[in-house]
LOVOTOR-355894 format. One record per residue (C-alpha): z, y, x. Coordinates in pm, whole numbers, padded with zeros to 5 digits, always signed. Layout:
// residues N
ZYX...
***
This chain:
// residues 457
-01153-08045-03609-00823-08125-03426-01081-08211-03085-01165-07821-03109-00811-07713-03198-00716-07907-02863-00970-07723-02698-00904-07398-02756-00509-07471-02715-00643-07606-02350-00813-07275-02270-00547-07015-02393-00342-07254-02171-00593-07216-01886-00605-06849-01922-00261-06788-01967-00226-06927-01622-00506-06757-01449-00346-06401-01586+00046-06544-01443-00095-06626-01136-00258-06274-01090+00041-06142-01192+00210-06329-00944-00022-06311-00665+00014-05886-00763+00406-05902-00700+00336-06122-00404+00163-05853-00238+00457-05609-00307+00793-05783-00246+01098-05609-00134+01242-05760+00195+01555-05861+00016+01449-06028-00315+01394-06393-00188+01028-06571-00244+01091-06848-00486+00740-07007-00388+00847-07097-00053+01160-07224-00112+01261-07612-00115+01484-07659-00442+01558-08024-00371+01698-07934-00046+01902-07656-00156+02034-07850-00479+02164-08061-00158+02304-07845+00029+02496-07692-00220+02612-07957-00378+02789-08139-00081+02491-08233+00156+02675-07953+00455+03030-08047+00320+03028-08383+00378+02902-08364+00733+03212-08123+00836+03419-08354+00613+03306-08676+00817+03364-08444+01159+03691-08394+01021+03837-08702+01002+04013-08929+01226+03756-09201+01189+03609-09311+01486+03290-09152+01644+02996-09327+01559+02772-09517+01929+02586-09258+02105+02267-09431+01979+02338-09421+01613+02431-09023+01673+02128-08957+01879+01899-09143+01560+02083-08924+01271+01987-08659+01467+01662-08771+01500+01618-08872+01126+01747-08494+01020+01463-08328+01214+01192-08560+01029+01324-08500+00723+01374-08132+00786+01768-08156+00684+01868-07948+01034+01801-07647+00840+02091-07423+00732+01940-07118+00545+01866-07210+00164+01709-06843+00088+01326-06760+00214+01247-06464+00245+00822-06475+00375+00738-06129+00333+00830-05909+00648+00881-05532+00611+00583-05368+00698+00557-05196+01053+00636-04837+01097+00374-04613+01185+00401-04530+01581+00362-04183+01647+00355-04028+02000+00705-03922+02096+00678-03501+02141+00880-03409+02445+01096-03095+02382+00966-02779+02573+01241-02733+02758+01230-03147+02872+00877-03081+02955+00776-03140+03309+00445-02883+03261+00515-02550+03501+00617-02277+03279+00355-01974+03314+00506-01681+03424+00377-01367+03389+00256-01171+03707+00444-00841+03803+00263-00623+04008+00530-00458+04283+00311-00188+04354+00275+00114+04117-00124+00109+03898-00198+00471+03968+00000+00741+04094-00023+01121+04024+00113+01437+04197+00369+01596+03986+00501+01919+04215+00798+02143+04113+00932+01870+03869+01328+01976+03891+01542+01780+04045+01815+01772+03782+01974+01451+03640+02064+01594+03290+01734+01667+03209+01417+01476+03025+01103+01589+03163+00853+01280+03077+00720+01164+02704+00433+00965+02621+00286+01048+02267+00120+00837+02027-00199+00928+02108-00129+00820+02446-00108+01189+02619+00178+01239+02895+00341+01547+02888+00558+01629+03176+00793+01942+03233+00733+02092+03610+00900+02394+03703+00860+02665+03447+00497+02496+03314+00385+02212+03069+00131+01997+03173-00080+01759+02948-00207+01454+03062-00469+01171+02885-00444+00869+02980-00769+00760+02785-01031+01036+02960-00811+01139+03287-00817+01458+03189-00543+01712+03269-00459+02035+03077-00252+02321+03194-00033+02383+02825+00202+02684+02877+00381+02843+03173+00666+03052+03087+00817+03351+03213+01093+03374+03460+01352+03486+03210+01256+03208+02990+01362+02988+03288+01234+02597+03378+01122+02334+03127+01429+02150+03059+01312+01895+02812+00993+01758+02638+00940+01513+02311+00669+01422+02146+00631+01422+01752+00558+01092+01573+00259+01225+01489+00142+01253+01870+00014+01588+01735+00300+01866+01824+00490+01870+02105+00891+02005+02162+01009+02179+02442+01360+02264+02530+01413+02572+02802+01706+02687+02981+01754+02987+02803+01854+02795+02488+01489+02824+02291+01321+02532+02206+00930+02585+02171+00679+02363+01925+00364+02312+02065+00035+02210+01870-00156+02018+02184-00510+01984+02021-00554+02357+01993-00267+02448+02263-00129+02669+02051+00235+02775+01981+00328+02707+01662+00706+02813+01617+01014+02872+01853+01366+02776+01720+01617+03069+01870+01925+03010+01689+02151+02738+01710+02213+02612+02107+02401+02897+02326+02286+02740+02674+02014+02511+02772+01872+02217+02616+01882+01905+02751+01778+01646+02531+01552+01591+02263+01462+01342+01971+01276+01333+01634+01330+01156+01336+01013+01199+01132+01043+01610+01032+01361+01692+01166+01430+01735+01568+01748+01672+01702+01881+01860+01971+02165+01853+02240+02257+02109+02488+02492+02246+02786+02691+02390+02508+02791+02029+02380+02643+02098+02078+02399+01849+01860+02160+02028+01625+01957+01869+01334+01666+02096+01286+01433+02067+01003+01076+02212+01164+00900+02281+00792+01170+02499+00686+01246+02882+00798+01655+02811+00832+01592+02501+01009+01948+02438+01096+02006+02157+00892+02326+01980+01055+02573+01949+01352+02726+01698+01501+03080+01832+01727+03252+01542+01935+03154+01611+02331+03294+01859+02554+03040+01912+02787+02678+01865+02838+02464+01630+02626+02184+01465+02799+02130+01180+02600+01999+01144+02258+01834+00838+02068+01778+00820+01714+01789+00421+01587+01466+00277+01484+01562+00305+01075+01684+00713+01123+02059+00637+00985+02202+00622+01301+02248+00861+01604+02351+00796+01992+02450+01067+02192+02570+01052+02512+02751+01332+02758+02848+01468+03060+03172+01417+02955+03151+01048+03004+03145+00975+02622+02899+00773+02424+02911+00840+02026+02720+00714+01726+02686+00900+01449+02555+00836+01109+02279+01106+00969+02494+01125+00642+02799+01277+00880+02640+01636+00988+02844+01936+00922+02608+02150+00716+02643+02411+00988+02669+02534+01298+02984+02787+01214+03223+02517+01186+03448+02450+01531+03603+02123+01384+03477+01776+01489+03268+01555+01297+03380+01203+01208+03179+00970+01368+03096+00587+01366+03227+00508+01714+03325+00689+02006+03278+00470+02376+03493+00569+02656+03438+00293+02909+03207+00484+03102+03359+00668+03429+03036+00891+03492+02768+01127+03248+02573+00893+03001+02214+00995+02980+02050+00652+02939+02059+00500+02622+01788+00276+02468+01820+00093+02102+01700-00285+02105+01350-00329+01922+01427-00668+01833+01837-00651+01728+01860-00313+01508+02246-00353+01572+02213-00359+01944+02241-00017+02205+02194-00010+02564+02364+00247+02760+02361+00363+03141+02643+00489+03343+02563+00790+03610+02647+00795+03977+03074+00707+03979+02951+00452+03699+02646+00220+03798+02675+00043+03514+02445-00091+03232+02689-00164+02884+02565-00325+02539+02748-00262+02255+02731-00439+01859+02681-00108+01663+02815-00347+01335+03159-00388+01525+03171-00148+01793+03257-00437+02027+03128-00434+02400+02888-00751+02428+02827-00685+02803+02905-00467+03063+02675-00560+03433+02694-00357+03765+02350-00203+03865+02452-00104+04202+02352+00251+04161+02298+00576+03941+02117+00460+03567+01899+00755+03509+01698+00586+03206+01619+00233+03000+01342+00127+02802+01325-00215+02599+01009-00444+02666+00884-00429+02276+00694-00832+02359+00965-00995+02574+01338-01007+02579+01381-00761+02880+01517-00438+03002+01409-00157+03224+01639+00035+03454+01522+00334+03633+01784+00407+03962+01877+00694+04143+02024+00673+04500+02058+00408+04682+01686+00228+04667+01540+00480+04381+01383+00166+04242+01308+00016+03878+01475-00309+03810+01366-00583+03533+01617-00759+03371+01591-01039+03163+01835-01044+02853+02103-01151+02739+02143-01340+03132+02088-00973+03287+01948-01209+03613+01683-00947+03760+01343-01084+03724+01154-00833+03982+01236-00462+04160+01010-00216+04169+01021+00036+04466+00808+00319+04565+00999+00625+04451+01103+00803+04776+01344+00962+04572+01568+00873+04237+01412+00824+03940+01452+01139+03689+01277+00962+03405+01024+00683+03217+00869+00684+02933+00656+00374+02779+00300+00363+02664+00223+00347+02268+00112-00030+02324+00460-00105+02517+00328-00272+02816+00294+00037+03051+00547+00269+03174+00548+00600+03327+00775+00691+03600+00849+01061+03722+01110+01106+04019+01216+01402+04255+00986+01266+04521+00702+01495+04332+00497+01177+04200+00425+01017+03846+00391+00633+03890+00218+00433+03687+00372+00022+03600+00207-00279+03459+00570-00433+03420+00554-00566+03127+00268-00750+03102-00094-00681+02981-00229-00674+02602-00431-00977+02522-00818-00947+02529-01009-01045+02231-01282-01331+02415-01624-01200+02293-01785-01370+02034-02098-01613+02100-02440-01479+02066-02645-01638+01817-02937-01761+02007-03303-01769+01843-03426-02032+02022-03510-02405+01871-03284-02677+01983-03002-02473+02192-02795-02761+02297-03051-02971+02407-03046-02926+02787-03359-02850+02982-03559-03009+03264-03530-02748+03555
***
């Protein structure tokens, strides 16, 4: 009886130490770097050392007794490295941290010695079409480019259509003498109906799929109009009588709101991308932004309207002005011949960001909608169109081939082309800012067994 009792104490024993030692072998595998190993340390030793063993060897250097011989020095020495007493470190740590993954160091793209791909800007104008009697007036805005990616373009007293998708070219309207020259076109956001301002003060609305004339605005503007814009229903006008007209097209008293703050001509007009705000600029060297919300309900009234910010660092007639795509609070604005300049202004603060010298007349600007760049179209000296890149303003390219200053562009419904129509009597065509990416066409599913296996010729 007590021989079994012994051997069953012997194998609870037995077992107990098999389950510590894969307990311990488990926490072996997992030790911190700063918890020391107790298995591989030598307690004898460091009982030793810390209880005098290192002491008494500074204590015995210490002293004044006399050196020991070289020899007996050189075998204590000796005797300490057999017995493994030259160590000083009492702690063992065996487990080292375990090694950081490598990964591939990723050069910055700006540190990156790869040539940067820059896109290709043809110098010579795509196509180029005849555009004869176009006026040669700087006020005025003869050239839109509709939705539906027709060209209209005001020459002489006529309206002609032009689409870009067939090539095809229709003859809209010519008006009467009395009626006097096309002095303005804009195309509905619908790319349906079209606007046309005249110099006797009418502005027509044209219906280009079934070129018919749907309604003609009399009252409001007492001289010609200059400048046109839409925001959604309601087409804003400006004209030689300084006056800015919000007209509402669906109802019969379309005269919806006026905006009073220039003294002469207007001949620039841009509605911001969300409709609140307004930018008109003058002949009078003004720029103003106004909010939709600040419209006198009339035309009657001869006071001034409040409005957001008035610019008066301009020293010639502002017709170009262009809202950034890409910063709602940013407008670009273009100074006429005594001017030559381009300006930027923070709509938020009414502060001038920059202000650069173009070197001649700014007739119009148009935002690239895919990079951060900016069109100038140029009257006399060169007549050219200059890319800029922004904010730098370095130019990236100049485009020449105008014989004569640039009256006006206007940018295709995919952004990347841009019509150009100047008093040399010619509509150019520009692949300036780039070309839209082409879908690559899809692999055909072959029918044939074994595709990939390649063939004994």
């Amino acid at each position: 009886m007590d021989a079994e009792k012994k051997d069953d104490h012997l194998r609870f024993r037995t077992t107990k130490n098999e389950a510590f030692q894969r307990k311990r072998s488990r926490c072996d595998e997992n030790l911190d770097r700063f918890i020391p190993n107790r298995s591989a340390m030598d307690f004898d030793f460091a009982h030793y050392m810390l209880n005098g063993g290192k002491v008494t060897r500074e204590t015995d250097s210490s002293t004044n007794s006399p050196c020991c011989s070289p020899s007996k020095e050189a075998y204590r020495k000796h005797l300490a490295d057999i017995f493994n007493m030259n160590r000083t470190r009492i702690l063992a740590f065996s487990n080292k941290p375990p090694s950081s993954v490598e990964k591939s160091f990723e050069e910055p793209a700006f540190l990156s010695k790869k040539p940067v791909k820059r896109r290709r800007i043809p110098q010579v104008a795509e196509r180029t079409l005849d555009a004869p009697d176009i006026t040669d007036d700087y006020y005025l805005n003869l050239l839109d480019w509709s939705t539906s990616n027709v060209i209209a373009v005001g020459l002489g007293n006529s309206i002609y259509l032009w689409d870009v998708d067939t090539g095809s070219a229709i003859h809209l309207v010519e008006n009467e003498e009395d009626l006097g020259p096309v002095t303005s076109v804009s195309w509905a956001p619908d790319g349906k109906h079209l606007a046309v301002g005249l110099n006797n003060s009418q502005i027509q609305i044209w219906d280009s799929e079934s070129s018919r004339l749907v309604r003609i605005l009399r009252e409001g503007h007492r001289a010609r109009v200059c400048s046109l814009d839409w925001n959604n229903y309601v087409l804003t006008t400006g004209g030689m009588d300084s006056m800015i007209i919000n007209n509402d097209v669906r109802i019969r008293s379309h005269i919806i709101g006026t905006y009073r703050g220039h003294t002469q001509e207007v001949c620039g007009l841009k509605w911001s991308s969300s409709g609140q705000q307004l930018a008109s600029g003058g002949n009078d060297n003004l720029l103003h932004i106004w909010s939709i919300s600040m419209a006198s309900p009339s035309s009657s009234s001869g006071s001034r309207n409040p409005w957001i910010h008035r610019f008066e660092d301009h020293t010639a007639a502002v017709k170009a002005l262009a809202w950034c795509p890409f910063q709602s609070n940013l407008l670009a604005s273009g100074g006429g011949m005594g001017d030559h300049s381009i300006k930027f202004w923070n709509f938020n603060t009414g502060a001038c960001l920059n202000s650069v010298n173009a070197g001649s007349q700014v007739t119009c600007l148009l935002w690239n909608r895919h990079e951060r760049e900016i069109l100038s179209s140029h009257g006399m000296n060169d007549n050219q169109l200059t890319l800029w890149k922004y904010p730098s303003m370095t130019r990236i390219a100049e485009l020449q081939g105008h014989t004569s200053r640039v009256l006006s562009m206007a940018q295709s419904p995919d952004g990347y082309t841009v019509a150009s129509a100047a008093a040399d009597e010619t509509l150019r065509f520009w692949n300036v800012f780039g070309s839209p990416e082409v879908a690559k066409p899809k692999r055909e599913a072959t029918t044939e067994p074994f595709p990939d296996i390649p063939r004994i010729r």
